[in-house]
N, C-alpha and C positions, 0 to 999 in steps of 0.2 A: 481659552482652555481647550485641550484638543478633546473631539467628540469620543462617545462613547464610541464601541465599535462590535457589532452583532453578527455572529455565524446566524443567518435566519433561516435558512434551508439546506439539506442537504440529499440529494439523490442518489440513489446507486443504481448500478449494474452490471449482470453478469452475462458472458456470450452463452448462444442455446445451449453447447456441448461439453455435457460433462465428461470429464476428462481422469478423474482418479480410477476408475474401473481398470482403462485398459491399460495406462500407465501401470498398477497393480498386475496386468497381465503379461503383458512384454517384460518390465523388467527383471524378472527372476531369472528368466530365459539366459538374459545376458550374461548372467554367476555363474560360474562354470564348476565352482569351489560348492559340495552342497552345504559344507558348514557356512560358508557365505550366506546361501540361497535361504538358507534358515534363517540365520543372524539377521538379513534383511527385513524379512519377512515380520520376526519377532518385533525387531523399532518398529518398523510400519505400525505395527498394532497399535503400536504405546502412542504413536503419535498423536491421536483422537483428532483427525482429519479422517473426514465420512467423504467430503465433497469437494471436487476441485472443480472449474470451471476453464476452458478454450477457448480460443479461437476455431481450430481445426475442430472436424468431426473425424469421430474416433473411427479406425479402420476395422470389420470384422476377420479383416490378415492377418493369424497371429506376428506374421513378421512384417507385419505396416503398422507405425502409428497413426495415421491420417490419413483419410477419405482420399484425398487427392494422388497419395501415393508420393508424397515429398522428403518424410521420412522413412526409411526403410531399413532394415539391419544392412549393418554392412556401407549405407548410402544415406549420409545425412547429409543434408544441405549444407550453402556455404552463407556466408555474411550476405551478399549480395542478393541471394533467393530468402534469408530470411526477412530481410529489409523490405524485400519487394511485398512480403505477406504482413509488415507490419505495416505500409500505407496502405496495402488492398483493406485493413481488416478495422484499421484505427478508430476512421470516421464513422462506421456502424457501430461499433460497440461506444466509441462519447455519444453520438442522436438516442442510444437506450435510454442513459441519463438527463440527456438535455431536456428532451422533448417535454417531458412533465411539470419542470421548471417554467417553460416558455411557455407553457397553459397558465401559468402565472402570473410573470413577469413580461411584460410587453419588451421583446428584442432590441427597441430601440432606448429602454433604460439605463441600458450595459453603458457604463462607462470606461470601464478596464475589462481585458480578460490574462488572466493566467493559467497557464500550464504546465503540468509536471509528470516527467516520464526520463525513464532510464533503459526502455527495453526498443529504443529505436529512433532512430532520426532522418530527414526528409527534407528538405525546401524545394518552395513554399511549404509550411510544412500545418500542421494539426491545427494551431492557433487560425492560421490564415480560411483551411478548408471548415474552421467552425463558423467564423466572417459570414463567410459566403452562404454557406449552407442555410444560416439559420437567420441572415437579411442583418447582422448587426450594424451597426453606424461604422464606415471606413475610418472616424476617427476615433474608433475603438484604442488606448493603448497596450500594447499586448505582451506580456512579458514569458520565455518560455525557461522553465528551472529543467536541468539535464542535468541525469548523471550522479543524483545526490540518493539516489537508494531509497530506503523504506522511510525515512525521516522529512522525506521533501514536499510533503502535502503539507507541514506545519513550516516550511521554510514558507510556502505559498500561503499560507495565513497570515505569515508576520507582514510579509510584502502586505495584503492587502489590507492588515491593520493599519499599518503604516500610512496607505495609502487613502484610509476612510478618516483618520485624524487630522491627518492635510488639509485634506479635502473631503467634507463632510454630506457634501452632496455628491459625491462617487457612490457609485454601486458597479460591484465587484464580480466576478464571475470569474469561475474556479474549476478547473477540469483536470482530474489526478489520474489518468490513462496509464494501465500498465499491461503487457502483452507478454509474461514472463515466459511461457510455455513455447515460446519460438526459439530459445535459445537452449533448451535439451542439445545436451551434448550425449553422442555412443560412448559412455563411459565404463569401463570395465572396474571402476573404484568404487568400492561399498559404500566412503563418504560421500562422495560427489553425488552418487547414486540419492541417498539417502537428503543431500539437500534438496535436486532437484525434488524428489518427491512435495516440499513443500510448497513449492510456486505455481499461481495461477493467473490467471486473467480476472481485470475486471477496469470498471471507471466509477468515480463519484464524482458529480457536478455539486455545486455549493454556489450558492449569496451572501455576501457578505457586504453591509450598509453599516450605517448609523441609524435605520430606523430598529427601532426595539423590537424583539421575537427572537426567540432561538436560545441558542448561548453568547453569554457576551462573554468576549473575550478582554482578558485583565491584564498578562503579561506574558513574556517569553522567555525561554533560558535555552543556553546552548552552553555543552560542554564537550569538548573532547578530550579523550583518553587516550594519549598519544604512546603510549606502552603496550597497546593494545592494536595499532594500526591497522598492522597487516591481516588478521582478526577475519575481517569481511572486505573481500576486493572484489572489484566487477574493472574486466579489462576488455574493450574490442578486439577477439582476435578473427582466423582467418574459417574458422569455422561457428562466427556467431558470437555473444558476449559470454565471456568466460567468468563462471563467476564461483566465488572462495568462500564459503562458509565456512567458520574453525568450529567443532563442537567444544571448544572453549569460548563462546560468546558467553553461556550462560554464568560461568567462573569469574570471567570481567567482569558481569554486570552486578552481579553477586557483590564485589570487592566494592566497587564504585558507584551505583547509583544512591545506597541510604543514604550515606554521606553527601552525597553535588545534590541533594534535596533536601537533606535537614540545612545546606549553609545557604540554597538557595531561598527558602522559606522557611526558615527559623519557626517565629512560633506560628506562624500561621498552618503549617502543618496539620496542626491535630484540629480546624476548620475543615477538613477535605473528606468527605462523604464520597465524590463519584471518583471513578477511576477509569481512564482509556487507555491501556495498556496496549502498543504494536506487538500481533502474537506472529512475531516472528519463528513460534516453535514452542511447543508444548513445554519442550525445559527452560525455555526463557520466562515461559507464565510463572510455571513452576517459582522459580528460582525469585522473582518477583514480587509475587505472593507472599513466600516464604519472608524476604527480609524484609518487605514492608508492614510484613502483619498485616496484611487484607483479609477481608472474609472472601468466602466463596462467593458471596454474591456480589460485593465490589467488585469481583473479576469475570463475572457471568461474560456481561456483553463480549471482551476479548478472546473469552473459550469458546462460545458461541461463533464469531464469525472465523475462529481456525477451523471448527469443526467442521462449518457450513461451505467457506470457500477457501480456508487456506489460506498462505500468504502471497498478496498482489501487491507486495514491496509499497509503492508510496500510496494508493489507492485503498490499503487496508484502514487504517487510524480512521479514516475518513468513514468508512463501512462500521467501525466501532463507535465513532462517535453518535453518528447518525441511529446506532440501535440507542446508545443511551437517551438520544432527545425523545426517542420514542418509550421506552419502557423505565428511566431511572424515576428515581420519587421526584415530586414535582420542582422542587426547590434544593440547591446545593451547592457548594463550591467543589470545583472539580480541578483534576489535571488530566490532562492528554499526556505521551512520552512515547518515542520511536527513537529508535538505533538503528544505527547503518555504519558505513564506510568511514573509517577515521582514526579507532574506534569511537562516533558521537551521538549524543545523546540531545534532543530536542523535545522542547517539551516546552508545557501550554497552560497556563493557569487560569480557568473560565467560572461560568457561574448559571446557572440555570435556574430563574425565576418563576419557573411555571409554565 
């Protein structure tokens, strides 16, 4: 019989430099339209994001976003300079998370590591400089998820479910890195404008064993919504990754999630007390809320870490999970759920003991 299988830790963290202030102060500038500059300004409120967190320190230029002087009106960096700031910045901001773990967990326990990140790429690359960094066993097996959006921290659960039921003496190790705020594009479009507003920086590291603690995890579901694709796109281009948010996600998810959750958990449904909801954006909560019938407080933990840091694309669920093992009632069955590119839906059926 394949073994149980336990989220038993989860870390976060965020880089020093708060970063919503001056994002708030440069981009108006850029409207030239002042019903624009309004319009702006009025979402921004609604959005109930207080805090975003960086890489970069903010520049006191009003026509520089960053200390170093890389972004600048008029002069934004290309693919290649933002690349170069996501290896210079990667490995500090996963050691915020790790570190606390490995006061733990003795580094030579690891038996697997996975990683997941969409906002930059390298060889040798993150997996390898975590190796090193932090003395792991060179026969670590190391798997890295690319490219899969806000949904890819629960791709890297199922992996390492998977991987704990094999093999029941694996212990797992789990680094969800995201470095959104390098890919600001000079956009002169109120929507694009308005997505970026919501992406930040941040990492969650995670254990995951067969020994008991944490939440255990019970099963997986993945759906996509393929009328819906183009929805959310992230493309390499030549000025950094370009990426599509529709403010029609929350209208898909509207249409589509009660349903791919009443057929995927029929009666067990109305068992479900916690809720980890990816707050990809205040109208996704919204909209969530609304067709599941949740209370406010089933949706606290989600509002909370939009408010607190925003969205860090696959890094976030993992920042909501981790508030509920700390603050939900002691005992419940739960789901996790992220969207991303596809338009898909991922999502996580666990259990918290106590």
């Amino acid at each position: 019989m394949p073994a149980s299988v336990f989220l038993n830790r989860i870390q976060t963290a965020v880089p020093a430099y708060e970063a919503h202030a001056k994002f708030m102060e440069f981009v108006p500038a850029t409207l030239t339209d002042e019903r624009e500059r309004k319009l702006f300004l009025r979402l921004a409120a609604k959005s109930h994001i207080e805090r975003r967190y960086s890489v970069c320190q903010a520049s006191s230029d009003q026509d520089v976003l960053d200390a170093e002087g890389i972004y600048r009106r008029g002069r934004f960096p290309g693919t290649a300079e933002r690349m170069r700031l996501y290896r210079k910045t990667a490995l500090p901001l996963a050691a915020r998370a790790l570190r606390p773990l490995f006061d733990e967990w003795p580094a030579d326990r690891f038996t697997h590591l996975i990683v997941t990140s969409c906002t930059g790429f390298y060889a040798p690359g993150l997996d390898l400089e975590i190796l090193r960094e932090f003395r792991l066993a060179p026969t670590v097996e190391r798997s890295v998820i690319g490219f899969m959006g806000c949904y890819a921290a629960l791709n890297g659960l199922k992996a390492a479910w998977h991987i704990v039921r094999s093999q029941p003496g694996a212990r797992v190790l789990m680094v969800n890195l995201e470095i959104c705020t390098l890919h600001m594009q000079e956009h002169f479009d109120l929507e694009q404008l308005l997505a970026f507003m919501q992406f930040a920086d941040g990492c969650a590291a995670s254990v995951i064993s067969a020994e008991p603690g944490g939440l255990e995890l019970h099963e997986f579901h993945c759906q996509t919504i393929h009328e819906a694709r183009e929805l959310i796109e992230w493309r390499v281009g030549d000025d950094g990754f370009d990426m599509h948010l529709s403010p029609k996600v929350p209208q898909a998810l509207a249409g589509n999630v009660p349903p791919l959750l009443d057929d995927w958990l029929q009666e067990r449904r109305r068992d479900i007390t916690l809720w980890a909801v990816h707050p990809g954006g205040r109208a996704i909560l919204d909209v969530i809320q609304d067709q599941l019938r949740l209370s406010q407080a089933q949706m606290e933990a989600s509002r909370a870490v939009l408010r607190e840091y925003g969205n860090m694309s696959s890094a976030t669920i993992m920042f909501v999970l981790e508030r509920l093992m700390r603050t939900a009632e002691p005992r419940g069955s739960g789901v996790a759920m992220a969207f991303g590119p596809g338009l898909t839906m991922e999502a996580l059926l666990f259990a918290k003991h106590g």
